[in-house]
FIVODO-161340 format. One record per residue (C-alpha): z, x, y; residue in three letters. Coordinates in steps of 0.1 Angstrom, whole numbers, plus 2048, in hexadecimal, padded with zeros to 3 digits. Last residue first. Layout:
! FIVODO-161340
ZXYALA...
//
This chain:
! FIVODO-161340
BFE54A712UNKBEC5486F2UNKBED5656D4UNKBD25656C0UNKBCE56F69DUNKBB257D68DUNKBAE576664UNKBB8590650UNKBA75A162AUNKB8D58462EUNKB8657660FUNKB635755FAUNKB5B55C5DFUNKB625685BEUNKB4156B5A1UNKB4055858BUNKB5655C567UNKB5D535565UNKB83542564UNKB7D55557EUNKB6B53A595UNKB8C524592UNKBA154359EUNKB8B5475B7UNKB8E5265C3UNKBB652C5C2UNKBB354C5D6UNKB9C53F5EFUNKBB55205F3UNKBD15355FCUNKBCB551613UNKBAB54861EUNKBB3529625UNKBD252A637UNKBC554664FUNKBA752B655UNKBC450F662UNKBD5528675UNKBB1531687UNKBAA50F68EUNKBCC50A69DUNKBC952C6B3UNKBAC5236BDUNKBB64FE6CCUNKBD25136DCUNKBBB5296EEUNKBA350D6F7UNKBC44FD708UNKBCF51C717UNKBAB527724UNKBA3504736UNKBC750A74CUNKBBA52C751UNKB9852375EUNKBA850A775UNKBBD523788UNKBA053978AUNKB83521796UNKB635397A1UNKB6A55378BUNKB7B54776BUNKB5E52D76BUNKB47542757UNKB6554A73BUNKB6E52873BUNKB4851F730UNKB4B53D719UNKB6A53170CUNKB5A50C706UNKB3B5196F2UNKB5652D6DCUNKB6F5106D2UNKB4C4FB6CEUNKB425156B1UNKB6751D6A6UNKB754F969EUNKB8D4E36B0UNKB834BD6A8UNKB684B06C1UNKB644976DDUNKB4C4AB6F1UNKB554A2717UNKB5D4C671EUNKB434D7705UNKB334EE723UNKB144F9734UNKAF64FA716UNKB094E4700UNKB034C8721UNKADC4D0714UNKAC74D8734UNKAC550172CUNKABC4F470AUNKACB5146F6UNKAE84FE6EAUNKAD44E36DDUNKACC4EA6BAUNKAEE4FA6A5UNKB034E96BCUNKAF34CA6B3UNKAF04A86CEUNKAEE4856D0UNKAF14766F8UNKB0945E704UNKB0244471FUNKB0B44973EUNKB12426753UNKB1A42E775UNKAFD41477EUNKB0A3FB76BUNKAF53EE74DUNKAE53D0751UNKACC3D2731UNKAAF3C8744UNKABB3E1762UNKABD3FE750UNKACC414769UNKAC543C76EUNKADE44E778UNKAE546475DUNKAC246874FUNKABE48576DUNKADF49875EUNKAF14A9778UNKB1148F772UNKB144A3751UNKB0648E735UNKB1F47A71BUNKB234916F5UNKB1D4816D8UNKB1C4916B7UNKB0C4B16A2UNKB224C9691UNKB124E367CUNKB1E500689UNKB434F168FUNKB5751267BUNKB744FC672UNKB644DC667UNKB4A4F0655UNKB65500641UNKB794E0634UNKB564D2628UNKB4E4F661CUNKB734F4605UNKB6B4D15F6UNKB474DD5EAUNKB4F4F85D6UNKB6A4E45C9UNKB574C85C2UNKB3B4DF5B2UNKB554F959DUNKB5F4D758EUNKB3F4CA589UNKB344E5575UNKB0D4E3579UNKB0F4F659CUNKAFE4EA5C1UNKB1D4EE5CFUNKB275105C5UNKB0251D5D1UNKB105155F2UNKB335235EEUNKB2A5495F8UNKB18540614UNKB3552E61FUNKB5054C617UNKB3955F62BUNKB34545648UNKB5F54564CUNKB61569650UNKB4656B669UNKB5354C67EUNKB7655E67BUNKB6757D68DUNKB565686A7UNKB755526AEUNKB895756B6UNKB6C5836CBUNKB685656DFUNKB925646E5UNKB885896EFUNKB7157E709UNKB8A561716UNKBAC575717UNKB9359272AUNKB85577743UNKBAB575758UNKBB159E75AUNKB8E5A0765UNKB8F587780UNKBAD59078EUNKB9E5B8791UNKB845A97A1UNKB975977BAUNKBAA5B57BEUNKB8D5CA7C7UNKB895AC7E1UNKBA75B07F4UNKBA15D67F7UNKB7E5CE806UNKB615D87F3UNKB4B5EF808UNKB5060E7F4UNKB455FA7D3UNKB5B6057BBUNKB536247A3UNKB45627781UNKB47648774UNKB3564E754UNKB4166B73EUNKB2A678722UNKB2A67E6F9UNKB156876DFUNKB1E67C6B9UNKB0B686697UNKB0367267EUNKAD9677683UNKADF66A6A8UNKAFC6566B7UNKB046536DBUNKB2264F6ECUNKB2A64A711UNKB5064C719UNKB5C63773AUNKB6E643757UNKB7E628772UNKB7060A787UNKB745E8772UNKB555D775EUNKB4C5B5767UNKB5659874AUNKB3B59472CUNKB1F57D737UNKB1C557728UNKB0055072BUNKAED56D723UNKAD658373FUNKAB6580746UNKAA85A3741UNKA8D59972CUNKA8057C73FUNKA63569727UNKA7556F70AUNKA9756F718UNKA9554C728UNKA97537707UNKAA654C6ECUNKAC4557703UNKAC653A71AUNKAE6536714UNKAF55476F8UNKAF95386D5UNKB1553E6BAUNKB265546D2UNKB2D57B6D6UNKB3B5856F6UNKB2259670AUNKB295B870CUNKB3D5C272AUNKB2E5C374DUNKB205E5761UNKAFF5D6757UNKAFA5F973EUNKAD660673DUNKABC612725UNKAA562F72AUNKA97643712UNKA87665709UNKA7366D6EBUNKA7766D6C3UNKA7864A6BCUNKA9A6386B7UNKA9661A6D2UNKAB56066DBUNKAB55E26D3UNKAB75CB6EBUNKAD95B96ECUNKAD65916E5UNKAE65906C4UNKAEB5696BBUNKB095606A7UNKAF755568AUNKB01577675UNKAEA576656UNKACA58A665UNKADF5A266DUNKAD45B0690UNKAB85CD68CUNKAC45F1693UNKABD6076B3UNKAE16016BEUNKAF55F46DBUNKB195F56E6UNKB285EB705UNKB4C5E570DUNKB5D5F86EFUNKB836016F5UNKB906226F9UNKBA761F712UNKB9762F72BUNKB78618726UNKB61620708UNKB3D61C70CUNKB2361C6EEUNKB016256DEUNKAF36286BFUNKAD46356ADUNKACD62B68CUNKAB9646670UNKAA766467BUNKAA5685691UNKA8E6A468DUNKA746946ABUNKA9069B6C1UNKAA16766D0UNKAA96776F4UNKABE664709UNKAC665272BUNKADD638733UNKAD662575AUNKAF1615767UNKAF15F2774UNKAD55E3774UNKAB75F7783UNKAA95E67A0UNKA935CA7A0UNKAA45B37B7UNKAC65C57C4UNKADE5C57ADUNKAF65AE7A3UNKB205AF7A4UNKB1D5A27C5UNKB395BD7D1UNKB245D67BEUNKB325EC7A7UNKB256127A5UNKB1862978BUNKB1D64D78AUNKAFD65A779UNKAFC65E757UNKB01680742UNKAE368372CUNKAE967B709UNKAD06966F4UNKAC66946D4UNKAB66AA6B7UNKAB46C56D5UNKA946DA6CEUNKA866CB6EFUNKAA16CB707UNKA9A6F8700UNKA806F5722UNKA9F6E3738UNKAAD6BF73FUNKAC56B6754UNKAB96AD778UNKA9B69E76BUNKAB5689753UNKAC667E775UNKAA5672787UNKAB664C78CUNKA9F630796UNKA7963D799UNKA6C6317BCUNKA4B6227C6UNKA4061D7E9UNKA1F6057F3UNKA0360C7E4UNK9E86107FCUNK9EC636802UNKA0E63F7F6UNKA346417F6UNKA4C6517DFUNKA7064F7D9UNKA856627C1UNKAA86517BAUNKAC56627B4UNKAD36647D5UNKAB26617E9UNKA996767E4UNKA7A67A7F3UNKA556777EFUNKA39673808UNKA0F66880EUNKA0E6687E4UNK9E665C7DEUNK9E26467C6UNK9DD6477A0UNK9F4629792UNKA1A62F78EUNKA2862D766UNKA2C650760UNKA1B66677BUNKA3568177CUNKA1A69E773UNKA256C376BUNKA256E0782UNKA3070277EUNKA3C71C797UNKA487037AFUNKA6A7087AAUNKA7070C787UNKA736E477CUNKA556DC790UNKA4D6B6790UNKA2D6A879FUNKA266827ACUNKA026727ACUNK9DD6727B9UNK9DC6827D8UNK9FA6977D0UNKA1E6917D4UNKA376AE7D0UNKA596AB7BBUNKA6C6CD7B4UNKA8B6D77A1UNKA956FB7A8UNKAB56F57ABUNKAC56D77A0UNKADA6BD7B7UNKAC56C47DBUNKAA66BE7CDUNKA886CD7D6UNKA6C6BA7F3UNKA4B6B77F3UNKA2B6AA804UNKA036A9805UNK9FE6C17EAUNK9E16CE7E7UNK9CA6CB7C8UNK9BF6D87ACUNK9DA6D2795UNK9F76D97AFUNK9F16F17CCUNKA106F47E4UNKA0B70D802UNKA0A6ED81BUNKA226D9809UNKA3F6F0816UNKA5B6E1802UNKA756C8815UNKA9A6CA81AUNKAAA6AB80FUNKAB868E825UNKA9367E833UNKA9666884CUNKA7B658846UNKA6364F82DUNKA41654834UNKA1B64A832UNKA1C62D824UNK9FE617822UNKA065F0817UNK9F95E47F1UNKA175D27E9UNKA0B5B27E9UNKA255967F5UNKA0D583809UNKA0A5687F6UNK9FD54880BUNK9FC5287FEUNK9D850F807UNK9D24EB80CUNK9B14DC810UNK99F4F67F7UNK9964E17D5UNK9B94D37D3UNK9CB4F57C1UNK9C150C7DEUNK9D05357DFUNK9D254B7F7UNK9D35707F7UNK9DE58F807UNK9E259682AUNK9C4596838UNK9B8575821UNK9A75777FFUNK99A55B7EEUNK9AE5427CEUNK99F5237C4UNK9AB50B7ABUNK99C4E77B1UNK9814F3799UNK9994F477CUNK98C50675DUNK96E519771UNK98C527788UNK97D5317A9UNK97F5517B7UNK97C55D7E3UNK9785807EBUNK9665907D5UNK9485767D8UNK92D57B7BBUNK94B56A7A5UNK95E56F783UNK96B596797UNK96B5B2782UNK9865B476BUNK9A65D2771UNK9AE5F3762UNK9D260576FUNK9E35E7779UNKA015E7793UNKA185C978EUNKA1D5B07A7UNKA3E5977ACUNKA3D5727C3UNKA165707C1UNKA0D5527ADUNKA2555B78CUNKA1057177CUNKA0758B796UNK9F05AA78DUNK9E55C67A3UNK9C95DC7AAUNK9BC5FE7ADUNK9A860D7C9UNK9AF6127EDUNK99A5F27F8UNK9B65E27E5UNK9AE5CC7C2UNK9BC5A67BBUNK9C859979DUNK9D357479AUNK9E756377BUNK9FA546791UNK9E552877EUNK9D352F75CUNK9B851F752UNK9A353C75CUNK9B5557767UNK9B1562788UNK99A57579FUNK99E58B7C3UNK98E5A87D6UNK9905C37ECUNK9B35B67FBUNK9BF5C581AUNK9E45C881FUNKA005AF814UNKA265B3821UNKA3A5BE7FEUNKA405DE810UNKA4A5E37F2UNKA625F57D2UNKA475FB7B8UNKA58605798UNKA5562478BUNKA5F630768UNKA72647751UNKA75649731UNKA5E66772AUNKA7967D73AUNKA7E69471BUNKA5968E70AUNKA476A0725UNKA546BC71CUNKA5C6D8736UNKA4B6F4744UNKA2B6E574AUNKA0C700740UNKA00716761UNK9EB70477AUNK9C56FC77BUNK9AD70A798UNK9B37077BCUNK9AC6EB7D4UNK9A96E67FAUNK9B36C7813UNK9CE6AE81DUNK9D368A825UNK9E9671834UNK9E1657844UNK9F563F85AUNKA1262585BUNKA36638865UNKA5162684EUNKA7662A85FUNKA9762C843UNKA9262381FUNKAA5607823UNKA955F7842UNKA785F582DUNKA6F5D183CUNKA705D7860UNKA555F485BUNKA3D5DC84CUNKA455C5868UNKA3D5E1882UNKA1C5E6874UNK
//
């Protein structure tokens, strides 16, 4: 008991017992409110993560670290990674064995998993050596203390049938209520004359207490563990007429920095963004976030990614169906756009959230502009970010150094990635050039995208020698009689390896003997970019050499399109095809 308590040291003392209450009454009057406005939100199951009594156990045959294991409470949970995370399940399979407590895997009969007091173990030698996970969350809370709000008499409170065990009104909007039952969480919107259900996500269990803290509403139950919904602001907000809106932004919660600049495991990143699509609304939805001087540090949409832009998108897309959402801003610019990120089609399919390599810089404290678009028309909120109160003065201005280094970097990125753009249109527009039956509109067709490629670099391929990290790097070939510092070079694409997490492409083109052209330009700012950080003064001497390598490339591309375009389409003209497109400017950027 008192290491269960230990361990929720955030959420203030946690007093083990039952909790229970008695009596019932018929059905309550209609909800108030619709469903549909706070539909978006969730629970998420916040611990003790210390184990409890397991009912039963079984796994996935074939396979290993898929186990789900039911509570003498009811329910069950699901880990799929041998124990380390759990997920609630509402439905789960009846044990493969006679013996609840102990499953072994027909596939691999050195695979046994059995129950222990604590949670589980699991065998993968045919039961001489067994690994503990006693990370279940599946402990009985009966309440979270101290409690900051003023609490509703849960004794006269009758909600679908049944008592309410606890309760307790916010202290931000009057007259909203949240009571816990024995088989969910409540919300009353008029205080406590109407009840609807707050369920969501969380399995049935009994709610032993609820209470708010900040913006967050906290609940703990009977065998369950405690559960807490990040950031209630749009229950704060909405009303009976929300409904008939054709969209609603609801003002955001102020968001805070962390020194870290991460937060804690499983929380909500960043800030959370909330809206709501009417059911009369149609077409893209898009979101962005203007700083105080008006420029764009996140943006999203609900429209697909052109399918013709190779610089991987790797923003979720926002969803337009009539409801209400939740998506979030990492208090961090946009990525900057790249011809591949790291780890962005690898990682992100199994880890959603992962962020890309490289990151935009950290967001500064100050007042941003939220603006959504629905159906053409505009709606509009203030976010306040604010510091972290327990950042030091000295290292505010670290961050602030930091900042004012990346930006160069990120809008270098920006600058090679609108020239890349430019330069694939006028390639796309050439390749049916070079396959023609004039051979003078082929040669020239084909003169100009051999000039291209060398400038935007997406189809280079060469040799590039291994970082020192490299496992192959060491090795010696002792037949051949090679000396043991001996790394030999390694054959690589851009267009291939980069999203190999163990490719060199994958961390930096430093050793890539290369001429100047956007792609590797790009990879190497981001790498720069990364380092800013951790090696300042080193960063910025990278920056001014990439920076000048840019700025050649991109003189080089102004020349084109301003002279050799015209004279190729002079030549397609008088062949009456079609001209090949020109940019009407090509970025410049100036170097330090």
């Amino acid at each position: 008991m008192q290491h269960i308590v230990a361990r929720l040291g955030l959420f203030g003392a946690l007093i083990l017992a039952a909790a229970g209450g008695s009596g019932s009454v018929g059905a309550q009057p209609a909800p108030s409110m619709a469903r549909d406005l706070f539909a978006g939100l969730s629970w998420r199951c916040i611990g003790p993560f210390d184990g409890g009594p397991v009912a039963s156990v079984t796994g996935t045959p074939g396979e290993p670290g898929i186990y789900v294991v039911t509570t003498p409470s009811g329910g069950a949970w699901k880990t799929v990674d041998g124990g380390d995370t759990w997920v609630a399940m509402a439905d789960h399979p009846a044990a493969s064995t006679s013996d609840p407590h102990r499953w072994t895997d027909a596939a691999n009969p050195r695979r046994i998993v059995r129950t222990d007091p604590l949670g589980i173990e699991v065998s993968l030698d045919g039961g001489q050596t067994w690994t503990a996970s006693h990370r279940l969350p599946i402990a009985e809370v009966a309440r979270i203390a101290p409690r900051a709000l003023p609490a509703e008499p849960a004794g006269r409170r009758h909600i679908a049938g049944q008592p309410a065990t606890v309760s307790i009104a916010d202290r931000i909007r009057p007259g909203l209520v949240f009571a816990g039952t024995r088989d969910s969480v409540y919300v009353s919107f008029d205080a406590g004359a109407r009840w609807q259900p707050l369920r969501l996500n969380m399995p049935g269990v009994a709610i032993t207490d609820v209470d708010i803290r900040g913006n967050d509403l906290v609940a703990a139950t009977e065998g369950r563990s405690v559960w807490q919904i990040d950031d209630i602001s749009p229950l704060r907000q909405v009303t009976a007429a929300s409904a008939q809106a054709t969209a609603i932004l609801f003002k955001p919660a102020d968001a805070t920095l962390t020194s870290s600049g991460t937060q804690p495991e499983g929380r909500l990143e960043g800030t959370a963004l909330d809206y709501y699509i009417g059911r009369a609304a149609s077409g893209d939805v898009t979101l962005e976030i203007a700083d105080a001087s008006g420029r764009i540090v996140h943006a999203a949409t609900s429209a697909k990614p052109d399918p013709t832009d190779r610089w991987l998108p790797v923003m979720r897309p926002l969803s337009a169906a009539p409801g209400h959402h939740r998506t979030s801003w990492n208090l961090r610019l946009d990525p900057p756009p790249a011809h591949k990120h790291r780890f962005a089609q690898l990682a992100r399919a199994a880890f959603e959230e992962m962020p890309p390599d490289p990151d935009g810089p950290r967001a500064l404290a100050g007042t941003y502009r939220v603006t959504l678009t629905v159906a053409r028309r505009t709606y509009s909120q203030t976010l306040v970010v604010r510091d972290d109160p327990r950042a030091t003065p000295a290292a505010r201005a670290a961050a602030r150094r930091a900042y004012d280094l990346a930006m160069p970097m990120y809008d270098a990125m920006q600058i090679a990635h609108r020239s890349f753009v430019q330069i694939q249109r006028v390639r796309a527009g050439l390749r049916p050039l070079v396959a023609s039956a004039d051979p003078q509109v082929a040669a020239t067709a084909a003169d100009l995208d051999a000039r291209l490629v060398q400038l935007d670099g997406s189809d280079w391929t060469g040799l590039v020698i291994p970082d020192a990290d490299d496992e192959a790097a060491g090795e010696v070939d002792e037949k051949e009689g090679k000396h043991p510092d001996f790394v030999p070079p390694k054959p690589v694409s851009v267009s291939k390896d980069y999203d190999d997490p163990t490719s060199i492409l994958g961390r930096r083109f430093a050793n890539v003997n290369h001429a100047p052209a956007l792609t590797p330009l790009s990879a190497d700012l981001g790498a720069i970019m990364t380092r800013a950080v951790a090696t300042p003064d080193l960063a910025g001497a990278d920056y001014d050499r990439a920076c000048q390598e840019l700025s050649g490339v991109l003189d080089v591309w102004r020349s084109i399109n301003g002279q050799d375009l015209a004279s190729v389409n002079t030549l397609l003209a008088s062949r009456k095809l079609p001209a090949l497109p020109f940019a009407a400017s090509v970025p410049a950027i100036v170097c330090r």
